[in-house]
N, C-alpha and C positions, 0 to 999 in steps of 0.2 A: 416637549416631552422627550425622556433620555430612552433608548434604547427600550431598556427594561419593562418599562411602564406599556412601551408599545407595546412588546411581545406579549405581555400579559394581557392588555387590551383586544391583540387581535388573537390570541388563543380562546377569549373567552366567544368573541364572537363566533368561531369558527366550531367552536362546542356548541353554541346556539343551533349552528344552521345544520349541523351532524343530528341534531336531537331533532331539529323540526322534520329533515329528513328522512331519520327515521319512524318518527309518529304518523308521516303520510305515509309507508308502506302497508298494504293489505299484508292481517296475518300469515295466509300461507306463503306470500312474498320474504316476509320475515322468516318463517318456520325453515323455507329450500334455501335461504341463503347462506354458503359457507358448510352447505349438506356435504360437499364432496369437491375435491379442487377441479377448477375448470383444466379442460385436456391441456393444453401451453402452460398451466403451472404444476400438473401432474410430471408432466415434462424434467420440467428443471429441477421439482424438488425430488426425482430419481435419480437425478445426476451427482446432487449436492450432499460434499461430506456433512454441510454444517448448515443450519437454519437457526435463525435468530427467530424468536415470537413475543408475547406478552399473553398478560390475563388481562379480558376486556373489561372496564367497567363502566356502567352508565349505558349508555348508545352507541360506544365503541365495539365496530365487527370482530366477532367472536371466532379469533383465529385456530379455536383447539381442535376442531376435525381437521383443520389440515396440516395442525401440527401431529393429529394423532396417526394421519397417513403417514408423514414425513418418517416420525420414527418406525412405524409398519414397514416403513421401504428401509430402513436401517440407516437412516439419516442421523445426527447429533442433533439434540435440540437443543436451543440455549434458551433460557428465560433469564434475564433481569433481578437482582438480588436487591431486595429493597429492604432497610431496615423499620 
């Protein structure tokens, strides 16, 4: 198996185990997670000229409130330009 094949093999499993662990979270576990950044990354992201994010999709942590703090605190946001 060349390289490739792996990474795509163990991405996909790793998207498995992100999905099943989020199907095991009770909803209000779901609902408070990512409500508000924990105090150590409130921290850093007041420091920082610049933050990187994405848009989640699927089961992927839904990083927009704390990008929406980030920019509140007068941070840059970056997102990802995909065609």
């Amino acid at each position: 198996m060349d390289v490739s094949e792996w990474k795509v093999r163990l991405r996909a499993e790793l998207r498995e185990r992100r999905d099943a662990a989020a199907e095991a979270l009770e909803p209000m576990s779901l609902a408070l997670a990512f409500r508000t950044a924990p105090t150590p990354l409130k921290a850093l992201l007041q420091q920082a000229q610049c933050v990187a994010g994405y848009v989640a999709m699927g089961s992927e942590a839904d990083p927009l409130r704390l990008l929406e703090e980030a920019a509140a605190a007068g941070t840059i946001v970056a997102l990802p330009y995909v065609e």
